[in-house]
ZADO-1210 file (C-alpha; in nm, 4 decimals, padded with zeros to 6 digits):
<atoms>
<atom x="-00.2136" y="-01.6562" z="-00.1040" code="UNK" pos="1"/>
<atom x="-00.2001" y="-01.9650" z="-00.2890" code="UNK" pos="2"/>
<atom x="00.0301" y="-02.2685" z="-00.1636" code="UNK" pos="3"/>
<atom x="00.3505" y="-02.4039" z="-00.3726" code="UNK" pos="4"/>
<atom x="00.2576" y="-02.5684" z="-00.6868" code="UNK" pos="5"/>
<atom x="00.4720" y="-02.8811" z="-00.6656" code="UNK" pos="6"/>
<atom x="00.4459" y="-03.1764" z="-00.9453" code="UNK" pos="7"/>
<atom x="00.6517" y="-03.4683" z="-01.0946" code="UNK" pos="8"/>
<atom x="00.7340" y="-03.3895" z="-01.4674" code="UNK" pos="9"/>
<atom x="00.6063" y="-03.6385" z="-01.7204" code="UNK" pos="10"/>
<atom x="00.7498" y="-03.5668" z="-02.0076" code="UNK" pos="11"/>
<atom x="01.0932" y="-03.3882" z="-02.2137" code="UNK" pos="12"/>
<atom x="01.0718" y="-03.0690" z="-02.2893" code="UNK" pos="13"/>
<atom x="01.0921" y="-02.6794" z="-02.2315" code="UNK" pos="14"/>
<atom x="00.9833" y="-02.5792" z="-01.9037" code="UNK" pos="15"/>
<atom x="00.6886" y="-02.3579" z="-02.0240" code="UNK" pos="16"/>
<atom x="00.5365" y="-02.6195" z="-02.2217" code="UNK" pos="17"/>
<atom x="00.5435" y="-02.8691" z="-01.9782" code="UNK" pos="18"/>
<atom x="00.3921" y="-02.6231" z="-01.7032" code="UNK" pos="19"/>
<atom x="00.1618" y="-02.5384" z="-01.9405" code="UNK" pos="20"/>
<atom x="00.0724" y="-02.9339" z="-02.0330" code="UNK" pos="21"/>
<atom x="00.0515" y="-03.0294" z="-01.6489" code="UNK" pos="22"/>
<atom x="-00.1292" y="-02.6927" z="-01.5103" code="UNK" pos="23"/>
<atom x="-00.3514" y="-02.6519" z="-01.8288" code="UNK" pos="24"/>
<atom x="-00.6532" y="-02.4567" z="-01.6205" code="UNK" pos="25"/>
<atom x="-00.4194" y="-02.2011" z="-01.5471" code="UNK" pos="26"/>
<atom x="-00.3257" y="-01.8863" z="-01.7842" code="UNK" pos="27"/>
<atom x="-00.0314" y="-01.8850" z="-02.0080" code="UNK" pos="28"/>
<atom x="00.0175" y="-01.5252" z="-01.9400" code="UNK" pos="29"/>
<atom x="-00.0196" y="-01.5843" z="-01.5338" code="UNK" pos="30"/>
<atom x="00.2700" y="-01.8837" z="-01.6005" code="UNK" pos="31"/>
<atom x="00.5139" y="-01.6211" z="-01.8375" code="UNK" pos="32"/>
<atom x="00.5053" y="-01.4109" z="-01.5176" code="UNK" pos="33"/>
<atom x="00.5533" y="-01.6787" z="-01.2567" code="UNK" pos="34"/>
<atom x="00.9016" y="-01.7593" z="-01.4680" code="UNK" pos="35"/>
<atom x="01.0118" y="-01.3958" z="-01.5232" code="UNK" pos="36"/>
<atom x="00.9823" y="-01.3384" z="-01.1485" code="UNK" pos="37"/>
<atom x="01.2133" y="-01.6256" z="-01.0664" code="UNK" pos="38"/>
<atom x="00.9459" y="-01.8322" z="-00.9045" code="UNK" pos="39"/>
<atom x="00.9702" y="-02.1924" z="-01.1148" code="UNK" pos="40"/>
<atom x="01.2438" y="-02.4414" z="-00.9968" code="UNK" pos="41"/>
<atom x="01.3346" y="-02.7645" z="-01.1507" code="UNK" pos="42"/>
<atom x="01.5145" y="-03.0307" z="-00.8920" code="UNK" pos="43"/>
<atom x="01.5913" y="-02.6708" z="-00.6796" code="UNK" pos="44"/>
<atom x="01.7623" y="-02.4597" z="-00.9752" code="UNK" pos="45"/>
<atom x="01.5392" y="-02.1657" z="-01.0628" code="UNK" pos="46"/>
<atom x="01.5562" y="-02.0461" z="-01.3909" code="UNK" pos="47"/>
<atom x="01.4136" y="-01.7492" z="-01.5821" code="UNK" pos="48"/>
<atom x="01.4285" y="-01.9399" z="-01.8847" code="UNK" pos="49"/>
<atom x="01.0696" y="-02.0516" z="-02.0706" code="UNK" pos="50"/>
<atom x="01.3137" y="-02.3552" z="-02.2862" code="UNK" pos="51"/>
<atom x="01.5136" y="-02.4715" z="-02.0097" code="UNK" pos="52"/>
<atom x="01.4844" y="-02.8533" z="-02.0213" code="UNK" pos="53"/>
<atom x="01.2983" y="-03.0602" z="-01.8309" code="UNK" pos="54"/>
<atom x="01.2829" y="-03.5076" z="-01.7891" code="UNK" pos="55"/>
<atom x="01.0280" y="-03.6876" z="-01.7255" code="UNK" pos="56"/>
<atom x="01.0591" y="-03.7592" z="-01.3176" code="UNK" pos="57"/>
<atom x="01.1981" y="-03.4478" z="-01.2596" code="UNK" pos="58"/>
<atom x="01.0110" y="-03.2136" z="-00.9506" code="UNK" pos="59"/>
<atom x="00.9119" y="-02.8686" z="-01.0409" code="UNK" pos="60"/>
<atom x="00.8045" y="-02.6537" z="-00.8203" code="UNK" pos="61"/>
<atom x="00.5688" y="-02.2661" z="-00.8423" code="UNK" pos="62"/>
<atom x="00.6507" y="-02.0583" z="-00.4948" code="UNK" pos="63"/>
<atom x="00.3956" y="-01.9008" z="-00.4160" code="UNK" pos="64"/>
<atom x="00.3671" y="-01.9107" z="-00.0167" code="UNK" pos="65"/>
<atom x="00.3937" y="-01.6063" z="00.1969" code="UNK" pos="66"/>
<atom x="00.7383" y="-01.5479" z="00.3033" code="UNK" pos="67"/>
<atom x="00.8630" y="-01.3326" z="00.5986" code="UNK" pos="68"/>
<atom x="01.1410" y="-01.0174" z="00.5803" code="UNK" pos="69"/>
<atom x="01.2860" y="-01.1242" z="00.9204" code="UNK" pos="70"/>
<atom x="01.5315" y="-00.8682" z="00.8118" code="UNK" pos="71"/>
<atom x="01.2920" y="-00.5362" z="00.8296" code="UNK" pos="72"/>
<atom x="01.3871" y="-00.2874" z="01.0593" code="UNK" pos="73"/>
<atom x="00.9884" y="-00.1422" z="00.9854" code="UNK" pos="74"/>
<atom x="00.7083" y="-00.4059" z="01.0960" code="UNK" pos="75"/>
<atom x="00.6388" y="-00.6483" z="00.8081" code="UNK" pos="76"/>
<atom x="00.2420" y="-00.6660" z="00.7618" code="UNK" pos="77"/>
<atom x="00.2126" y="-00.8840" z="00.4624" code="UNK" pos="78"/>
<atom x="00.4996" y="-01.0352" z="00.1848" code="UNK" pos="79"/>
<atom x="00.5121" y="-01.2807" z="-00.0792" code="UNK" pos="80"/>
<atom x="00.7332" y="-01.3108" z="-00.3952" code="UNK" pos="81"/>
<atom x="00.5821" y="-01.0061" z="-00.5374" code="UNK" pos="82"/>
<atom x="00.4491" y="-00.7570" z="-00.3077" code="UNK" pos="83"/>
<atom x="00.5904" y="-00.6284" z="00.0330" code="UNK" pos="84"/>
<atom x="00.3718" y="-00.4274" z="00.2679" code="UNK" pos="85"/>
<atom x="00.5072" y="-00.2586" z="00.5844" code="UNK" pos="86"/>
<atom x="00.3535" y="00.0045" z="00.8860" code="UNK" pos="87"/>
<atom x="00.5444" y="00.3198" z="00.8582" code="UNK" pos="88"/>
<atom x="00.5591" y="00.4958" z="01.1687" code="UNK" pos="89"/>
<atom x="00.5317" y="00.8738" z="01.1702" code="UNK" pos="90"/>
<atom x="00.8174" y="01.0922" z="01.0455" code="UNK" pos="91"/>
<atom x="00.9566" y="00.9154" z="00.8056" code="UNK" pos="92"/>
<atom x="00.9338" y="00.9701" z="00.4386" code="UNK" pos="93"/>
<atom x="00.8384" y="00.7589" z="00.1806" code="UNK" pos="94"/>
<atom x="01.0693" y="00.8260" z="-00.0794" code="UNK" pos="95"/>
<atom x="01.3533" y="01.0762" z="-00.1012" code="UNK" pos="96"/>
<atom x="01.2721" y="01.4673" z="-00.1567" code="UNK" pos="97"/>
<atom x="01.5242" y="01.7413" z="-00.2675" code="UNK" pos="98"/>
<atom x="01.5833" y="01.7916" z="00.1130" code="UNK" pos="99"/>
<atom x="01.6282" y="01.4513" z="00.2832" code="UNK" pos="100"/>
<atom x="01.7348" y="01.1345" z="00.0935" code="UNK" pos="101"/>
<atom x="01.8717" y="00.9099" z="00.3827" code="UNK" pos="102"/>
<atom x="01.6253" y="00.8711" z="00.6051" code="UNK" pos="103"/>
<atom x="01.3256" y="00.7238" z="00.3911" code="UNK" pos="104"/>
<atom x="01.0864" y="00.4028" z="00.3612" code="UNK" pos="105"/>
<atom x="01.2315" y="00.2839" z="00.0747" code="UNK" pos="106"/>
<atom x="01.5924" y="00.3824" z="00.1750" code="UNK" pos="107"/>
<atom x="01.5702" y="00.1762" z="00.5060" code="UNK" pos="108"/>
<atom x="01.4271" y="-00.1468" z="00.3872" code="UNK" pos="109"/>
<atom x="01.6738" y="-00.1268" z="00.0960" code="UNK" pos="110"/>
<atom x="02.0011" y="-00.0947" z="00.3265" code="UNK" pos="111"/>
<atom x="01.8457" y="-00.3923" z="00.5103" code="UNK" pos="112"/>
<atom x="01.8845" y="-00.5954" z="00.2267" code="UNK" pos="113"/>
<atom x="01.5292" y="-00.6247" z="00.1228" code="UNK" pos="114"/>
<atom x="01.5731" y="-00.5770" z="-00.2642" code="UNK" pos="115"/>
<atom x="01.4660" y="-00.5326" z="-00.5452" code="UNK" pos="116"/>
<atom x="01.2284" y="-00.3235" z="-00.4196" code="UNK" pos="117"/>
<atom x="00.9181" y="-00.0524" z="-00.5851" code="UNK" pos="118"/>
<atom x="00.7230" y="00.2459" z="-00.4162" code="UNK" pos="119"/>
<atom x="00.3597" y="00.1531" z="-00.5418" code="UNK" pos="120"/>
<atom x="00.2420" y="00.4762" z="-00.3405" code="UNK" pos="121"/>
<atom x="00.2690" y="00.6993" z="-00.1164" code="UNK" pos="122"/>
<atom x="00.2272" y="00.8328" z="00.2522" code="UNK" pos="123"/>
<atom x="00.2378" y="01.1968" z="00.3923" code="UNK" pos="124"/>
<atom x="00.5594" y="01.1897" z="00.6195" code="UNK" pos="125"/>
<atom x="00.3930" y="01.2404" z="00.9423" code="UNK" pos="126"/>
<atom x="00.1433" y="01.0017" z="00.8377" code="UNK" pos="127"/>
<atom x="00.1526" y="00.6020" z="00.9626" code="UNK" pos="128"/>
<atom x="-00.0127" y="00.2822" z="00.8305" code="UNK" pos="129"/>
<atom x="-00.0020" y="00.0324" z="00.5350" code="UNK" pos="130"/>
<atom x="00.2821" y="00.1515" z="00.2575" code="UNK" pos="131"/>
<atom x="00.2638" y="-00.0741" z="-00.0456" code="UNK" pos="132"/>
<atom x="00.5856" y="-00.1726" z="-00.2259" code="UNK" pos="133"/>
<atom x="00.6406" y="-00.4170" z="-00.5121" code="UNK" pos="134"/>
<atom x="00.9006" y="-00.6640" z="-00.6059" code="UNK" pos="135"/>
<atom x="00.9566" y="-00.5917" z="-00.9600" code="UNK" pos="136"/>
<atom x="00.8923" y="-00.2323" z="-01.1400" code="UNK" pos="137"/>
<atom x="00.6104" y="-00.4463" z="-01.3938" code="UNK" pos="138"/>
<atom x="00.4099" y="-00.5013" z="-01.0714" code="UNK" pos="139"/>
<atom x="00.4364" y="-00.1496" z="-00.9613" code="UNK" pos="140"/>
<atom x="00.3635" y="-00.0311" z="-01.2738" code="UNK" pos="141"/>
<atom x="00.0590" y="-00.2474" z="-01.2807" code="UNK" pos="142"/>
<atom x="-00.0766" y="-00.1571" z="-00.9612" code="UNK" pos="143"/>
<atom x="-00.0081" y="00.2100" z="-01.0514" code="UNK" pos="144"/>
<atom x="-00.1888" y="00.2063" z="-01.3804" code="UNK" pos="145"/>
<atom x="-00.5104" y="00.1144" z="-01.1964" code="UNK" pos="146"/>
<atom x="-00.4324" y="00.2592" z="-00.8442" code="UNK" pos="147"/>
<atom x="-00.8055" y="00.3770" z="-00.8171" code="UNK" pos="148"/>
<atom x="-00.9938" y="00.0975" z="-00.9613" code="UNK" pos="149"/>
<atom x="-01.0714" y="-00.1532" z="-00.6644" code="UNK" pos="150"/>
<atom x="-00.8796" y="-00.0565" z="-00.4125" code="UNK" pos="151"/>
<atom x="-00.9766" y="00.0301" z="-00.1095" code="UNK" pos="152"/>
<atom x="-00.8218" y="00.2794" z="00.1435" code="UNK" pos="153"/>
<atom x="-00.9309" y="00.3541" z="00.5156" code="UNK" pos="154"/>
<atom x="-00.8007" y="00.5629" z="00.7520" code="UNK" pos="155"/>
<atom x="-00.8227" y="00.6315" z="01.1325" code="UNK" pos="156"/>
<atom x="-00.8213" y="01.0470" z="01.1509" code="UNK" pos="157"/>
<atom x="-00.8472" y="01.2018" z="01.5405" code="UNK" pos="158"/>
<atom x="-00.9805" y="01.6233" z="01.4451" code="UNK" pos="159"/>
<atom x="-01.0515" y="01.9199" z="01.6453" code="UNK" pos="160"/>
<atom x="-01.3748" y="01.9662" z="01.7619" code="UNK" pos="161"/>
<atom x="-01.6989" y="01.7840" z="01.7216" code="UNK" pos="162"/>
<atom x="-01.8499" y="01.7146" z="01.4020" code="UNK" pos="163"/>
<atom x="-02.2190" y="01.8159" z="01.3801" code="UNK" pos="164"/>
<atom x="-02.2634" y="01.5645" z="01.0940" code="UNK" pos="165"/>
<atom x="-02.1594" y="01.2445" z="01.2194" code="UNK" pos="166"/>
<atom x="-02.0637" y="01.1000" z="00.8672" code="UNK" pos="167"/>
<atom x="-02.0461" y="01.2782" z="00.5227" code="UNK" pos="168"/>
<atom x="-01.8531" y="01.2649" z="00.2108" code="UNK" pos="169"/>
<atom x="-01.6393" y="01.5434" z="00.0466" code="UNK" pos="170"/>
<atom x="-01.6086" y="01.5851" z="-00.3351" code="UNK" pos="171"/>
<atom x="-01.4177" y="01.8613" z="-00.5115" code="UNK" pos="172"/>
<atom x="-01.1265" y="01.9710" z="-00.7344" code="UNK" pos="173"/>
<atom x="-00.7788" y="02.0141" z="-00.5531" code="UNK" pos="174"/>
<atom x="-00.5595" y="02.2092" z="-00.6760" code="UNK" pos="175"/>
<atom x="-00.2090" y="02.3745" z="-00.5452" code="UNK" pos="176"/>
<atom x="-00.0481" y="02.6952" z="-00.4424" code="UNK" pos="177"/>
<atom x="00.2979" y="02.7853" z="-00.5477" code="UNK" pos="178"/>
<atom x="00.3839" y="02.7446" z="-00.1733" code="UNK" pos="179"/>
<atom x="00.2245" y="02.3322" z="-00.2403" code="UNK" pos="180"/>
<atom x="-00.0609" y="02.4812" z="00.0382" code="UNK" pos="181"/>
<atom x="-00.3588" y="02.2332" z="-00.1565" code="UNK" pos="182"/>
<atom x="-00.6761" y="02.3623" z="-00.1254" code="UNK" pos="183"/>
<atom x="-01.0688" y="02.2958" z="-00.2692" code="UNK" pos="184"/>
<atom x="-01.0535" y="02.4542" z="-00.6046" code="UNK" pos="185"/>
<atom x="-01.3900" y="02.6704" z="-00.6602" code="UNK" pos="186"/>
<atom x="-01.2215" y="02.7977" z="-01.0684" code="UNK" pos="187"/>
<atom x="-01.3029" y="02.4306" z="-01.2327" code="UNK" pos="188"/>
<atom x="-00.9200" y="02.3396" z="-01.2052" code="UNK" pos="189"/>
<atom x="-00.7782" y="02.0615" z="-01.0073" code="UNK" pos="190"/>
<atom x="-00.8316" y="01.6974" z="-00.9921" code="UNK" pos="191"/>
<atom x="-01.1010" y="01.5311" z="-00.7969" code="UNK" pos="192"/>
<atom x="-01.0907" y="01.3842" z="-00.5072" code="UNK" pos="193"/>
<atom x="-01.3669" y="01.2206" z="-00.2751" code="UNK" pos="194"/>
<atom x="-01.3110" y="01.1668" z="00.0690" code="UNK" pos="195"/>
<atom x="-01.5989" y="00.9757" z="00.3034" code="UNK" pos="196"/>
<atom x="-01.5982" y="01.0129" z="00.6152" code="UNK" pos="197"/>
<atom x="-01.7637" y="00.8858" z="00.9824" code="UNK" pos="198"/>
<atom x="-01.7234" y="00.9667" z="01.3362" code="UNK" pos="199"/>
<atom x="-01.7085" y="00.6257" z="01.5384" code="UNK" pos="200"/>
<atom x="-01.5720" y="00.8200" z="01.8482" code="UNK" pos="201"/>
<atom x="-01.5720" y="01.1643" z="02.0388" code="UNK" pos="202"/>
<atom x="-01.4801" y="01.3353" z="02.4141" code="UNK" pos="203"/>
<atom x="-01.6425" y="01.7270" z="02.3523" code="UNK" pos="204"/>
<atom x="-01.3476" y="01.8523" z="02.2762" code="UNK" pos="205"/>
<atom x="-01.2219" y="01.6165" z="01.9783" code="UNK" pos="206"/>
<atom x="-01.3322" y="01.2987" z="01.7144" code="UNK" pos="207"/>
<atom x="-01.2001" y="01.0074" z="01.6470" code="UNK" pos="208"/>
<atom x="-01.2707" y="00.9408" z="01.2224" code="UNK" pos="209"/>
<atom x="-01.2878" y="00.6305" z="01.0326" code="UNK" pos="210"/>
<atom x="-01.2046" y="00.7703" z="00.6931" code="UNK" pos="211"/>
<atom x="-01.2464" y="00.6113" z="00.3511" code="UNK" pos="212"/>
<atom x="-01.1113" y="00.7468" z="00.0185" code="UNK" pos="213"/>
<atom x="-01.2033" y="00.6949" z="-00.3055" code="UNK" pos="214"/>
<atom x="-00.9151" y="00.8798" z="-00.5207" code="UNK" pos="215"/>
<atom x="-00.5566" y="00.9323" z="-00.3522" code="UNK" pos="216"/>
<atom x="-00.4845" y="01.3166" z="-00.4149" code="UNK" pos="217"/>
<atom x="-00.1852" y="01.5022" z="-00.2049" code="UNK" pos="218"/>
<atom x="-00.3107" y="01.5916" z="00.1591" code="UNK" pos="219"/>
<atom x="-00.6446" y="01.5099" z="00.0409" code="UNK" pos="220"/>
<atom x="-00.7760" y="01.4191" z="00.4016" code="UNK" pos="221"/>
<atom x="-00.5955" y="01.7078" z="00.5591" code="UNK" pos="222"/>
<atom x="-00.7915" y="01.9260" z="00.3256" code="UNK" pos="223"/>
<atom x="-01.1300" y="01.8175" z="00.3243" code="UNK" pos="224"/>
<atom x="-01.1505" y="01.8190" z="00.7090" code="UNK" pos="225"/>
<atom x="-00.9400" y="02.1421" z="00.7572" code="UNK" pos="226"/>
<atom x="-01.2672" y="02.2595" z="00.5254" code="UNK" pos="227"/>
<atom x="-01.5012" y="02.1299" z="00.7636" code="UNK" pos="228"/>
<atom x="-01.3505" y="02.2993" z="01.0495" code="UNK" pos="229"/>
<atom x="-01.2125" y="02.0032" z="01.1820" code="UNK" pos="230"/>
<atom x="-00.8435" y="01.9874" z="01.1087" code="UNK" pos="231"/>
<atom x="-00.6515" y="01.6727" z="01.2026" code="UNK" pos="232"/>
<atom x="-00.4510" y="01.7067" z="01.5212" code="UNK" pos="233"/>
<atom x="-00.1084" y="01.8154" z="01.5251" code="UNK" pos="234"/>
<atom x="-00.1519" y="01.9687" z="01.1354" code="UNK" pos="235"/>
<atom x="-00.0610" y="02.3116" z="01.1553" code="UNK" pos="236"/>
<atom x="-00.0174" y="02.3751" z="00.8161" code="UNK" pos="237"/>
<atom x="-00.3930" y="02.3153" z="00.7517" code="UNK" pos="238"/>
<atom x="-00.5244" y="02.5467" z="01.0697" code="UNK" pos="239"/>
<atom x="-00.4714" y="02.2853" z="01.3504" code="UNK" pos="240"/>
<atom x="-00.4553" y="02.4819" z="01.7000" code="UNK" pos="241"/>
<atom x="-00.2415" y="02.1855" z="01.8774" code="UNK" pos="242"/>
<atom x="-00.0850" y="01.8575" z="01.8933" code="UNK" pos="243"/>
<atom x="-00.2138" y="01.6844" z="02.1729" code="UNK" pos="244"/>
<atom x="-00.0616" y="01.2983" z="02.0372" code="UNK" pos="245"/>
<atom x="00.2908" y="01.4881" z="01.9760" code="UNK" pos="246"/>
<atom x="00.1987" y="01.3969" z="01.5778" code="UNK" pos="247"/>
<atom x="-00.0239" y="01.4093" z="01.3199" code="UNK" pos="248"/>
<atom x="-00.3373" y="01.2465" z="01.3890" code="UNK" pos="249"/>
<atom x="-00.3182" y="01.0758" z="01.0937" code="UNK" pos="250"/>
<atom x="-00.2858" y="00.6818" z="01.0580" code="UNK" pos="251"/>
<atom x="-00.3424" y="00.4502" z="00.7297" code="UNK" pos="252"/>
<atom x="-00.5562" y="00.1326" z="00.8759" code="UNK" pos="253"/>
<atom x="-00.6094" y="-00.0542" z="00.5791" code="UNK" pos="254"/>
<atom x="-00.5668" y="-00.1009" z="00.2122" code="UNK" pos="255"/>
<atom x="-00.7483" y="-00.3659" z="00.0410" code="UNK" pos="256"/>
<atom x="-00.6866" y="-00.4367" z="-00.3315" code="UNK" pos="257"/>
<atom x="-00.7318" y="-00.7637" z="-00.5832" code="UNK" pos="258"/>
<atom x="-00.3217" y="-00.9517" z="-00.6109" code="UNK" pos="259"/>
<atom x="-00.2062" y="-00.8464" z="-00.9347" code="UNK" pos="260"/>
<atom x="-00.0208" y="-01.2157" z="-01.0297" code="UNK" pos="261"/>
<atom x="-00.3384" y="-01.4503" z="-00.8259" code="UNK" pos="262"/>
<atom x="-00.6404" y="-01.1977" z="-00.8452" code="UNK" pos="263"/>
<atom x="-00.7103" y="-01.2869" z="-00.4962" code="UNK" pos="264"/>
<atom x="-00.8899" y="-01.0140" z="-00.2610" code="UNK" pos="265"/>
<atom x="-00.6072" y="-00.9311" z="-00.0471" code="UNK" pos="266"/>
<atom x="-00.6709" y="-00.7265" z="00.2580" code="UNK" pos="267"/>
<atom x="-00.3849" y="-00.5884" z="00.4936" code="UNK" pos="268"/>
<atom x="-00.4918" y="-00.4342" z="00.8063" code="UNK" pos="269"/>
<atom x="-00.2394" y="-00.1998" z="01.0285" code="UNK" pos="270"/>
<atom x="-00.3777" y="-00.1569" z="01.3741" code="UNK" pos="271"/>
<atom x="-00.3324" y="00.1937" z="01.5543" code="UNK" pos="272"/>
<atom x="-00.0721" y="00.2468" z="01.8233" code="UNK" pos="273"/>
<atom x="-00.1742" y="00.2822" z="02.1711" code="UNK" pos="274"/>
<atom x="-00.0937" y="00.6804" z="02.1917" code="UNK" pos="275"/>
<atom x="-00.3060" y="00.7280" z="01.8559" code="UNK" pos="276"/>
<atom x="-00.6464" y="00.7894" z="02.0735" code="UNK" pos="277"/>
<atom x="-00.8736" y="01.1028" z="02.1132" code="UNK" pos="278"/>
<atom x="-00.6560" y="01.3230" z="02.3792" code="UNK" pos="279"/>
<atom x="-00.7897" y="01.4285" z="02.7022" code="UNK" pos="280"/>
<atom x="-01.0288" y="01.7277" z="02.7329" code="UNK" pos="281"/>
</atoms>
C-alpha cells in the first residue's frame, strides 16, 4: 500500500478542491472515495464532507498505511482502511446458514469490534486459508461485480491416492441436486467452472495438490477431484474413504487480486499449518 498523503494547504477553500488543486495527477473519482471512506483529515478532524473548509497553512492528511486489528481473535493476514483479510481455520463458517448463526467468520470479528465489516466471498466450512472482507458494502460490491476478472486463487489440496497425471485442468458445467450433492453436469446445465491442478508432492498412498482456480463455483475442488478418483481427505460427502488430518484436506494459500481504491497488485499469502501434510502410509 501507498504511504499517508500529508501536505500544507495553500489556499481557502472546500476540501475537495483543494485536494484536487494540490494532488492534481491523481483521479477525482479515486479522491470522492478517499473522503466518503473517512480517510481525509484537516488539523486531525476527519470529515466526510467534499465543502468542508480549509486555510491556507492548514495540514491535511490521506491515510492510507496498513493498519493492524490487534483486536482479531482470527489471525490478521493483511488490513488497511478498506479491506480486511484473515486465515480461517477449519470449522468455522463464513457467514450464518439457517442452522448455525453464532459461530461464524463474520460473526466473530464483528463481536470483536472490528466493524463495519463485508463478506467479499466465501469458504467451505471445513475449509482454511485467505477469507476476504471489505470495509464498506461499495467495496464489496465492487470486488463482487468482477470476482473472476484478475484474481487469482490457489489452493493446497492433500487427495487419496496417486494421480497418474501429475498436473491437469478440469472444465465443466456444475450443477446441483436437491440434496445440494454438486456434481459435473453432462445435460448442458450448470455453470462453468475450471479447476487446474498439479501434484508438487506424494507418499504411494496419497498427494499433496497445488490447486489453482479460475471461476469460484460451490465445492468446485471437491468435485473435480472426487471425479478424478482422488477425493480430498477427510470429504466424505464426495467419496473420501478417511480422514487421516482429522479435517478436510482442504486449505486456501493465496488470493491475489488488483486494490480496488490504489489498483495496486496485492498478494496475500496464508501458509499451511503444520498438521496439513500428506499422512503416513
Amino acid at each position: 500500500m501507498k504511504k499517508d498523503i500529508v501536505f500544507e494547504s495553500k489556499e481557502n477553500g472546500g476540501l475537495l478542491d483543494v485536494v484536487r488543486n494540490e494532488l492534481c495527477s491523481v483521479p477525482k473519482g479515486k479522491l470522492k472515495s478517499y473522503l466518503v471512506h473517512g480517510l481525509i483529515s484537516v488539523d486531525g478532524t476527519e470529515t466526510t464532507r467534499f465543502d468542508f473548509p480549509v486555510r491556507p497553512g492548514q495540514t491535511v492528511k490521506i491515510a492510507l498505511t496498513q493498519k493492524s486489528a490487534a483486536k482479531s481473535p482470527l489471525k490478521v493476514l493483511y488490513e488497511d482502511n478498506f479491506l480486511l483479510a484473515v486465515n480461517k481455520p477449519a470449522g468455522l463458517l463464513t457467514v450464518a446458514t439457517d442452522t448455525e448463526k453464532e459461530k461464524t467468520a463474520v460473526r466473530v470479528l464483528r463481536d470483536s469490534g472490528i466493524t463495519p465489516l463485508y463478506v467479499v466471498h466465501r469458504l467451505d466450512r471445513d475449509t482454511s486459508g485467505v477469507l476476504l472482507f471489505a470495509k464498506s458494502s461499495e467495496l464489496r460490491d465492487k470486488l463482487q461485480s468482477s470476482w473472476d476478472d484478475g484474481i487469482k486463487r490457489e489452493y493446497l489440496a492433500v487427495c487419496e491416492g496417486v494421480f497418474e497425471k501429475k498436473k491437469g485442468r478440469c472444465d465443466t458445467l456444475l450443477d446441483e441436486t436437491r440434496t445440494h450433492l454438486v456434481f459435473s453436469s453432462k445435460s448442458g446445465r450448470g455453470k462453468r467452472a475450471i479447476t487446474n491442478y498439479e501434484v508438487i508432492g506424494e507418499n504411494g498412498s496419497y498427494s499433496l495438490l497445488r490447486v489453482l482456480i479460475e471461476t469460484g463455483r460451490k465445492n468446485q475442488i471437491r468435485v473435480h477431484l472426487s471425479e478424478l478418483g482422488h477425493p480430498v481427505v477427510g470429504d466424505k460427502k464426495y467419496g473420501a474413504h478417511g480422514s487421516p488430518l482429522k479435517r478436510l484436506g482442504l486449505h486456501a494459500s493465496l488470493l491475489e487480486l488488483n486494490h480496488p481504491m490504489t489498483g495496486e497488485r496485492l498478494v496475500i499469502n496464508s501458509p499451511a499449518d503444520k498438521e496439513f501434510r500428506l499422512p503416513q502410509q
